[in-house]
DRENRO-615819 format. One record per residue (C-alpha): z, y, x; residue in three letters. Coordinates in steps of 0.5 Angstrom, whole numbers, plus 500, padded with zeros to 3 digits. Layout:
BEGIN
{Z=Z	Y=Y	X=X	residu=ala}
...
//
This chain:
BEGIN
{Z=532	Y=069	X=020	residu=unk}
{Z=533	Y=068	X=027	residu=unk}
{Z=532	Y=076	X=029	residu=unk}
{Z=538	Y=077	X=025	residu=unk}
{Z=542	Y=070	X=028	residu=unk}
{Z=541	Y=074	X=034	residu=unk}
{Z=543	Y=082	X=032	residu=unk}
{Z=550	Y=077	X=030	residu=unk}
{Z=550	Y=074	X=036	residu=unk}
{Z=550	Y=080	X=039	residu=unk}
{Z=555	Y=083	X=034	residu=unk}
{Z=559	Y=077	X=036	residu=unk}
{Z=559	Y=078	X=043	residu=unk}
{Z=561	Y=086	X=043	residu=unk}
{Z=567	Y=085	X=039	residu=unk}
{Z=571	Y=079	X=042	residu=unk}
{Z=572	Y=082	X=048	residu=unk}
{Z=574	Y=088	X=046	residu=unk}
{Z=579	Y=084	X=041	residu=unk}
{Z=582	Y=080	X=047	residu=unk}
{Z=584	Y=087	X=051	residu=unk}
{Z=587	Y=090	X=045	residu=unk}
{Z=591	Y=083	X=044	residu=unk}
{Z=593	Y=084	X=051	residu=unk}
{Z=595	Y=090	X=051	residu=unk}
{Z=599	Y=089	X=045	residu=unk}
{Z=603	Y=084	X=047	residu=unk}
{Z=604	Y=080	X=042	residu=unk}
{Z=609	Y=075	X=041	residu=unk}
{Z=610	Y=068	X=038	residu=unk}
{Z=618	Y=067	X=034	residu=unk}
{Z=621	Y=062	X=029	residu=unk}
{Z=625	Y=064	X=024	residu=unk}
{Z=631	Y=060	X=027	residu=unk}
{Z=630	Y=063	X=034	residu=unk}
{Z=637	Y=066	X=036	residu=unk}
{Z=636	Y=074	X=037	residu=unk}
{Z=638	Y=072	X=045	residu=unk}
{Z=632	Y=068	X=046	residu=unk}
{Z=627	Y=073	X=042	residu=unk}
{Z=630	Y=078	X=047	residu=unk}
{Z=627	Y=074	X=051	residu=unk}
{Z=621	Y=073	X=050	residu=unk}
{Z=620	Y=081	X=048	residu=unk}
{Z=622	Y=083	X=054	residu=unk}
{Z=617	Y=080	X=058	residu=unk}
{Z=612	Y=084	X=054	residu=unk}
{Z=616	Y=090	X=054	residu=unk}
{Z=617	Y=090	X=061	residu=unk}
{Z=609	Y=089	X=063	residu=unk}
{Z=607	Y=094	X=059	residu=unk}
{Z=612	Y=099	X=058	residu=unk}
{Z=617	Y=097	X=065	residu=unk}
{Z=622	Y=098	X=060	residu=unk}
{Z=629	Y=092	X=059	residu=unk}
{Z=631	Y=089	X=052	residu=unk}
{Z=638	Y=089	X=051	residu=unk}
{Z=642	Y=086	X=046	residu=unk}
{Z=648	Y=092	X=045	residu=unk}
{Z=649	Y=089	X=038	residu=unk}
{Z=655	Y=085	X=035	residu=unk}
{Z=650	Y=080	X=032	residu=unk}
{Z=646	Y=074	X=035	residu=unk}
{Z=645	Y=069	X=031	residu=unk}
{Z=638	Y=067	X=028	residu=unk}
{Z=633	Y=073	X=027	residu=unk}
{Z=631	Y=070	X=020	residu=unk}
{Z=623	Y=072	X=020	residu=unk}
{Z=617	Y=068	X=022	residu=unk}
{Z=614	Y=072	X=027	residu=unk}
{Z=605	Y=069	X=029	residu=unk}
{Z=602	Y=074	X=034	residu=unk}
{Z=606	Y=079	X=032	residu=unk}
{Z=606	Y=085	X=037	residu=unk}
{Z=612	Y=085	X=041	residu=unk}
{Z=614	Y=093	X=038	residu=unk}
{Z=613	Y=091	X=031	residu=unk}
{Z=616	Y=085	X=032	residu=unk}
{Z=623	Y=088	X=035	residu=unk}
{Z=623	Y=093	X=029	residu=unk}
{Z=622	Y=087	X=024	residu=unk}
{Z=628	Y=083	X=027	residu=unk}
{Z=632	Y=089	X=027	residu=unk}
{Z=630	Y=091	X=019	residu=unk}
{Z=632	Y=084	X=016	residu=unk}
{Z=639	Y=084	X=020	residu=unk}
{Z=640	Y=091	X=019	residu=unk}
{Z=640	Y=093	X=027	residu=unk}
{Z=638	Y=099	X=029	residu=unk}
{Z=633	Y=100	X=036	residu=unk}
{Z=636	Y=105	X=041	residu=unk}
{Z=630	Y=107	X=046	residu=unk}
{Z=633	Y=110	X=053	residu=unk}
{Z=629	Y=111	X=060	residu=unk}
{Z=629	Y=105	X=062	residu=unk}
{Z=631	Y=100	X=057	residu=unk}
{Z=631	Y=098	X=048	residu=unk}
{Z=636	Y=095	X=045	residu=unk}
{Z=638	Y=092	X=039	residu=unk}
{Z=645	Y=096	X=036	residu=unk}
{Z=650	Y=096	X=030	residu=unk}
{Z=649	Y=103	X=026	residu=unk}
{Z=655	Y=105	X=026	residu=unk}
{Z=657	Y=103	X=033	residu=unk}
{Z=650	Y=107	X=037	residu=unk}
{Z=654	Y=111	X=041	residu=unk}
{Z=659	Y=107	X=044	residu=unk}
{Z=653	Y=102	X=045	residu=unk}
{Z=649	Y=108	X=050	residu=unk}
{Z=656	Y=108	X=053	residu=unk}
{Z=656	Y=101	X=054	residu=unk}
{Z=648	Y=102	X=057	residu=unk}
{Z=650	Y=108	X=062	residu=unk}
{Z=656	Y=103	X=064	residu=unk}
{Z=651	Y=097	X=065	residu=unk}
{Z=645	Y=101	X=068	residu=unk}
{Z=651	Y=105	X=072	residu=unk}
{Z=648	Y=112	X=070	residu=unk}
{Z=654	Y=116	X=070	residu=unk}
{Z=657	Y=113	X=076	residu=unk}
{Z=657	Y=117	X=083	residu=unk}
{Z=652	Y=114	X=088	residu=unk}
{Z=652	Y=114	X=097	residu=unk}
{Z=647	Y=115	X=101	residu=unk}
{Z=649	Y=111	X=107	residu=unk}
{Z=645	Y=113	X=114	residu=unk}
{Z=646	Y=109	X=120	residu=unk}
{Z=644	Y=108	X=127	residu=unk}
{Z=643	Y=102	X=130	residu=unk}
{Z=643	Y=103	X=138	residu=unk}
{Z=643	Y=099	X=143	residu=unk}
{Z=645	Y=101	X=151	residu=unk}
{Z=646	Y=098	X=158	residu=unk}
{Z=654	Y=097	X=157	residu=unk}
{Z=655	Y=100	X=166	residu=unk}
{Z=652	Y=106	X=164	residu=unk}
{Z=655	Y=108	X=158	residu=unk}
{Z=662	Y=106	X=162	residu=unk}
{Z=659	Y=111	X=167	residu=unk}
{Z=659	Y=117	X=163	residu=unk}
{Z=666	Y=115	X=160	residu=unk}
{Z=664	Y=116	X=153	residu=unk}
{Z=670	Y=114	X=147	residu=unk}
{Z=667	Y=112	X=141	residu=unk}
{Z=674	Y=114	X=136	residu=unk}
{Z=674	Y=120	X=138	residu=unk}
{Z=666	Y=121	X=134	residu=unk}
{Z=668	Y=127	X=129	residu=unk}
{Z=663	Y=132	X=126	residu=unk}
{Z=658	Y=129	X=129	residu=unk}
{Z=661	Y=131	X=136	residu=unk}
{Z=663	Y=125	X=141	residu=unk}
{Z=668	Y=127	X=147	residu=unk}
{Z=666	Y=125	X=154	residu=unk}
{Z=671	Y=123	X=160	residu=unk}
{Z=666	Y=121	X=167	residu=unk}
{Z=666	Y=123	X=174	residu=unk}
{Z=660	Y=124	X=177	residu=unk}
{Z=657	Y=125	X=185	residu=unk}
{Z=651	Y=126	X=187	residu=unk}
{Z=644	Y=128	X=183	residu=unk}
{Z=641	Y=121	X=182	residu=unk}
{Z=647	Y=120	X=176	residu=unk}
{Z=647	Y=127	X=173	residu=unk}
{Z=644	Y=127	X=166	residu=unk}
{Z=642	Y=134	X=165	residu=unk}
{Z=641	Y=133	X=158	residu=unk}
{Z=648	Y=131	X=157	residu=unk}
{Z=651	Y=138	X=161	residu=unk}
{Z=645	Y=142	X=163	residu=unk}
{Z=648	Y=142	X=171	residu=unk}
{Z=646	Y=143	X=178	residu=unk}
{Z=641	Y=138	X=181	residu=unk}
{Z=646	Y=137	X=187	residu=unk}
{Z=653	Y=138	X=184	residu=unk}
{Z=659	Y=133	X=185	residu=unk}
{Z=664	Y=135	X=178	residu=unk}
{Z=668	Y=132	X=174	residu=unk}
{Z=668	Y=132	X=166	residu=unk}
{Z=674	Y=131	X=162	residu=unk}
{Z=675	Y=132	X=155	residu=unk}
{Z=667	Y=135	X=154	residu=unk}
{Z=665	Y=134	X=147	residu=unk}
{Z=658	Y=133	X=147	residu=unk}
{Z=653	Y=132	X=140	residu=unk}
{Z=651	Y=125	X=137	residu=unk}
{Z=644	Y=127	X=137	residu=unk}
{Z=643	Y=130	X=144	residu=unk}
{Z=648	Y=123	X=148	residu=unk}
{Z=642	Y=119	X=145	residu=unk}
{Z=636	Y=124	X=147	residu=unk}
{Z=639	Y=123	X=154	residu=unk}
{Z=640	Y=115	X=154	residu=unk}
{Z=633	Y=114	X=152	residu=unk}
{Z=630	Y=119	X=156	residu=unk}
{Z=634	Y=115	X=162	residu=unk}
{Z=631	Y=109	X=159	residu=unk}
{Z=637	Y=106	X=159	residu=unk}
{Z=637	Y=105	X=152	residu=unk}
{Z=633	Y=105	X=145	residu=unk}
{Z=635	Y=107	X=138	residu=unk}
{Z=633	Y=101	X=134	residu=unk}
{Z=633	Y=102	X=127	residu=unk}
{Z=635	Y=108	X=123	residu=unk}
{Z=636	Y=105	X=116	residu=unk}
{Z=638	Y=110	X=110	residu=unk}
{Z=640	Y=108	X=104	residu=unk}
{Z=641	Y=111	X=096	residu=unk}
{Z=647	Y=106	X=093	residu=unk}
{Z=652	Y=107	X=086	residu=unk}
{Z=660	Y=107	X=088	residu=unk}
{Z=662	Y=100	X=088	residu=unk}
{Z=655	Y=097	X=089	residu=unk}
{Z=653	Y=093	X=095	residu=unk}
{Z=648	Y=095	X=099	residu=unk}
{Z=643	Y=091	X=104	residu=unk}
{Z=638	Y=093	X=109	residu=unk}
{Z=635	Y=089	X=114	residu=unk}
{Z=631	Y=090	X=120	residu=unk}
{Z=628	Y=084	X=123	residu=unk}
{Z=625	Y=079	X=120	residu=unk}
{Z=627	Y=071	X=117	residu=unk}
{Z=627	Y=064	X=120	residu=unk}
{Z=625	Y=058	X=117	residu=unk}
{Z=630	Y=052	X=120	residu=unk}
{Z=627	Y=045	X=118	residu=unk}
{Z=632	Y=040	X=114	residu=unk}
{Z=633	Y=034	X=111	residu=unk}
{Z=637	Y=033	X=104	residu=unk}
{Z=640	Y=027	X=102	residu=unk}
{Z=634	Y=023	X=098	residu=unk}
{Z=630	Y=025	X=105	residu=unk}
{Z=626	Y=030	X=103	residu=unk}
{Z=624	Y=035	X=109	residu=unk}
{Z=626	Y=043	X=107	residu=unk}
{Z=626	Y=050	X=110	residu=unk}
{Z=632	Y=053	X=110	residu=unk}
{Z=631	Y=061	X=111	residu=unk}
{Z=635	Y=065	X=116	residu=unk}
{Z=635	Y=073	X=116	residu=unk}
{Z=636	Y=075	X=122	residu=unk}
{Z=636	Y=081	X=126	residu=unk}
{Z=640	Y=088	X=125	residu=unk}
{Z=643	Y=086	X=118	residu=unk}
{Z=647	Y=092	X=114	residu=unk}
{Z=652	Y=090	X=108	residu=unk}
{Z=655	Y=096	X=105	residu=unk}
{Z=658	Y=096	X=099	residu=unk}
{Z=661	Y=104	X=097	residu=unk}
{Z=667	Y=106	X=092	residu=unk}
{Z=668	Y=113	X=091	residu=unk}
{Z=675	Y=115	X=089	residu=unk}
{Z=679	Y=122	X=087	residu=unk}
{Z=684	Y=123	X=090	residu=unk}
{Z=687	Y=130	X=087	residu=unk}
{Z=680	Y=135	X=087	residu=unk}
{Z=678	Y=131	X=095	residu=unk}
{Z=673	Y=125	X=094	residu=unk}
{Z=674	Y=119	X=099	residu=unk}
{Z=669	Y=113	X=100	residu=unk}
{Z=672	Y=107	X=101	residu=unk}
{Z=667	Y=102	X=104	residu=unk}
{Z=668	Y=095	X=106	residu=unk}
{Z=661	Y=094	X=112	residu=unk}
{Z=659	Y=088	X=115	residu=unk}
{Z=654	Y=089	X=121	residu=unk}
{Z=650	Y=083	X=124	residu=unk}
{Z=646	Y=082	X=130	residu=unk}
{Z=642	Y=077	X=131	residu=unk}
{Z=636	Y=072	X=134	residu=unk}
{Z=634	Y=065	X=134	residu=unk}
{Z=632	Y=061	X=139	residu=unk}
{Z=628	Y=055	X=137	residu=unk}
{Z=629	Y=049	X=140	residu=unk}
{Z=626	Y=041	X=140	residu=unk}
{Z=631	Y=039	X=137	residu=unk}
{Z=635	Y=044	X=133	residu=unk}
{Z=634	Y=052	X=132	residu=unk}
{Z=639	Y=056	X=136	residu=unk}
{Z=642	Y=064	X=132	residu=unk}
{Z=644	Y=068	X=137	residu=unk}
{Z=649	Y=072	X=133	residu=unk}
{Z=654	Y=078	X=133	residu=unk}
{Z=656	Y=080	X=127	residu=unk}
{Z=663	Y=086	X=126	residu=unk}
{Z=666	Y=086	X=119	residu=unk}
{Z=671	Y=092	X=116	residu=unk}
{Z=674	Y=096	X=111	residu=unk}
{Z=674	Y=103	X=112	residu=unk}
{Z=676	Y=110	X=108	residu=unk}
{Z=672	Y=117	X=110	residu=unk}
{Z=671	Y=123	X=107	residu=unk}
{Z=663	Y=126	X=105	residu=unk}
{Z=660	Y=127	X=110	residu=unk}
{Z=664	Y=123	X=116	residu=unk}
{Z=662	Y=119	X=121	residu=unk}
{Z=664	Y=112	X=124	residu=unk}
{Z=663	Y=108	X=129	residu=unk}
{Z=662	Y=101	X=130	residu=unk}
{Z=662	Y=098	X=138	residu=unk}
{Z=664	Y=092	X=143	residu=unk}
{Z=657	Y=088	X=140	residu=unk}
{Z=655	Y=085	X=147	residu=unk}
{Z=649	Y=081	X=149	residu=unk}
{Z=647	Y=080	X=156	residu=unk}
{Z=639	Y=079	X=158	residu=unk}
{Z=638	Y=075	X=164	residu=unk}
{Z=631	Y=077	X=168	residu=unk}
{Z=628	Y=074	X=172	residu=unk}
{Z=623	Y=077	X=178	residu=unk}
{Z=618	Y=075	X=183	residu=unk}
{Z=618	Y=079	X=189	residu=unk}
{Z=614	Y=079	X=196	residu=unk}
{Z=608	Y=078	X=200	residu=unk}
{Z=603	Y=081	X=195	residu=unk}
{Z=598	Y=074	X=193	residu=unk}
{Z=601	Y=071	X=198	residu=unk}
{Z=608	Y=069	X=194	residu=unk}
{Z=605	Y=068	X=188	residu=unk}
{Z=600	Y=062	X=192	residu=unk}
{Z=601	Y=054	X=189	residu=unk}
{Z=607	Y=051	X=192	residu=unk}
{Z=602	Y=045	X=196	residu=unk}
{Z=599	Y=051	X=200	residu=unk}
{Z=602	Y=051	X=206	residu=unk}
{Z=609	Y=052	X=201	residu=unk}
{Z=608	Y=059	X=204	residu=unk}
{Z=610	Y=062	X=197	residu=unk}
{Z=617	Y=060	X=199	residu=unk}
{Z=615	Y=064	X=206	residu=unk}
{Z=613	Y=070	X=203	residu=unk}
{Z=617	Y=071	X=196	residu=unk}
{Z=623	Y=069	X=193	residu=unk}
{Z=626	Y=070	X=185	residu=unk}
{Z=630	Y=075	X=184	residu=unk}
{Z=635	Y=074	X=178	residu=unk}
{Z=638	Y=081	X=174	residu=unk}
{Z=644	Y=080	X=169	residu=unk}
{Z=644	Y=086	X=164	residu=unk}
{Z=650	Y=086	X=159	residu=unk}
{Z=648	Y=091	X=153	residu=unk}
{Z=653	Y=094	X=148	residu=unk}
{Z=651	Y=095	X=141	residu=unk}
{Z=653	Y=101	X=137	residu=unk}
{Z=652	Y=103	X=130	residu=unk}
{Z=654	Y=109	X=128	residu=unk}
{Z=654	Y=110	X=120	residu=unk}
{Z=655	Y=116	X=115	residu=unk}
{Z=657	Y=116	X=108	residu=unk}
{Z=654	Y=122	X=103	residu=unk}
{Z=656	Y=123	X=096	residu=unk}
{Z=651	Y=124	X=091	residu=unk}
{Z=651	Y=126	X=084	residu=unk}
{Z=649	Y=121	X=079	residu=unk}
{Z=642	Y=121	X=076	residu=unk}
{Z=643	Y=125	X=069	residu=unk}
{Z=647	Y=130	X=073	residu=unk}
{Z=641	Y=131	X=078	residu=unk}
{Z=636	Y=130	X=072	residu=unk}
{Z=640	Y=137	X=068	residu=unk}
{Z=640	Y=141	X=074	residu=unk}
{Z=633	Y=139	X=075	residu=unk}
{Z=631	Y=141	X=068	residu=unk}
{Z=635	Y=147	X=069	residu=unk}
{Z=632	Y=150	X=076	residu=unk}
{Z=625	Y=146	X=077	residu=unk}
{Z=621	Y=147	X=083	residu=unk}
{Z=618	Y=152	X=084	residu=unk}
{Z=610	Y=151	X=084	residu=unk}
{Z=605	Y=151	X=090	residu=unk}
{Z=599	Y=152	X=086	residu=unk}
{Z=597	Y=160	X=086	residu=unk}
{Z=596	Y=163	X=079	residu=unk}
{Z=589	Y=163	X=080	residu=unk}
{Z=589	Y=155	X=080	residu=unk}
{Z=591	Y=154	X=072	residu=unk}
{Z=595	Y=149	X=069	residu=unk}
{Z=588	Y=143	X=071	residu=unk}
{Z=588	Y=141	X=065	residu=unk}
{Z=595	Y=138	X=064	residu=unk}
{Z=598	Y=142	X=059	residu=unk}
{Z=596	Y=142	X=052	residu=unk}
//
């Protein structure tokens, strides 16, 4: 008797487990017969997102009550019960499963494609965020407006060799020239400003977004400022900070030319923290602007200034406490640096097919394999 209480014991054991995983693995879902069908997409959708990544839409014209009783039913064979007793259909499509009306199926994959924004264009957005020392960007006399086909146009008078860029001209060490109207590229202005070290590229933020949707990047971090609401209650409130870019792209036909007009918001920003109060530091550019695919602009005139402040002297001696002697006031002094710096974003927009064109011309031309043919399917081919 009691070995037999143990091998069902055993039994028991072994099977409870398994039981739980499968009851996990298939999601099952709780409804009464009076839920509305709104309020079961709900509750399917969290099952269906967890383990097939996949939204529950309700595409149908129905949503009143759902009419079956559902008891730790899983979540796919609820759906397809809920859809039998009111005559609906079930769509599955990459990304999503929807209730439908039988006769209205595909004006309701239309509405999804729409939704979803499949079938819509979409902006690759590539910018680049530079920062410079204002005085020697005026020295080599760039204008920005004149930026076109990734060229921008100089306009600089140099004397001597200490202010010649050879990676701008390539010229002679000890030429005294003048440049006027010399178109230089992008890429190469910005080589030369940081190898000079009079500047760095801070970001270089791209981003993939539908026409007429917003895009965000930022590049920087968040702040907590502390405060109070009206019951007293101390709170953090987060502020975004750093290189902030809002974009929102809308590409339109214009006879067989496609434009993009964008509206941008640019911000820079920085926080000081205070005893009493947090400090943001801001500059922030706002616009609206129309370029063709593949045309660059620029944004300027963000300034900021940096104060530097440097000890020179008697090397040990200037840096000796102020009740030696006071010979640090006799043997150094503080030396103050104001540096004004200029922001400059430069930005280009591409269009790009929608994802169902780039999916049929994938189909049709697949890349091509890197295996040699000696290295077989590996076992994924049936």
């Amino acid at each position: 008797m009691k070995t037999s209480i143990l091998i069902l014991a055993l039994l028991l054991a072994t099977f409870l487990p398994a039981q739980t995983a499968q009851t996990i693995d298939e999601g099952l879902v709780t409804l009464q017969e009076d839920a509305r069908l709104n309020e079961a997409v709900r509750v399917l959708e969290t099952q269906s997102v967890r383990l097939q990544n996949k939204k529950i839409l309700n595409l149908s014209s129905f949503s009143g009550e759902i009419g079956v009783p559902l008891n730790n039913i899983p979540w796919l064979k609820a759906m397809e019960m809920i859809a039998l007793n009111n005559q609906l259909e079930i769509k599955e499509q990459a990304g999503y499963i929807a209730f439908v009306n039988p006769t209205v199926a595909g004006e309701a994959a239309a509405v999804a494609e729409d939704v979803m924004g499949i079938s819509s264009k979409q902006v690759r957005i590539n910018a680049i965020a530079l920062v410079a020392d204002r005085a020697y960007l005026k020295s080599l006399g760039i204008d920005w407006s004149t930026v076109f086909d990734g060229k921008v146009t100089v306009n600089a008078d140099f004397s001597g060799a200490a202010q010649v860029p050879s990676a701008l001209f390539g010229l002679g060490a000890d030429a005294d020239f003048s440049v006027r109207g010399t178109q230089i590229e992008l890429s190469t202005l910005l080589k030369a400003i940081e190898s000079n070290q009079k500047g760095s590229v801070i970001a270089k933020p791209n981003i993939m977004v539908n026409s007429g949707n917003t895009g965000f990047i930022q590049v920087g971090q968040d702040i907590s400022v502390k405060t109070v609401d009206e019951a007293g209650n101390i709170k953090d409130t987060f502020f975004a900070t750093g290189v902030i870019l809002e974009v929102k792209p809308t590409v339109t036909s214009v006879g067989d030319i496609e434009v993009v007009h964008m509206t941008l918001s640019i911000e820079r920003s920085s926080a000081t923290p205070g005893n009493i109060s947090t400090i943001i530091n801001k500059s922030k550019s706002q616009t609206e602007i129309v370029l063709y695919d593949g045309e660059e602009t620029i944004i300027g005139g963000l300034y900021d200034t940096d104060t530097i402040t440097t000890r020179g002297g008697i090397p040990i001696l200037k840096d000796l406490p102020w009740w030696v002697l006071g010979l640090r006031y006799l043997t150094g002094y503080n030396k103050t640096e104001i540096k004004e710096r200029e922001l400059v974003i430069i930005i280009r927009p591409d269009i790009v097919e929608n994802a169902a064109d780039r999916s049929r011309k994938a189909a049709l031309n697949p890349p091509a394999s890197k295996l040699p043919p000696e290295a077989g399917d590996w076992g994924y081919r049936d």
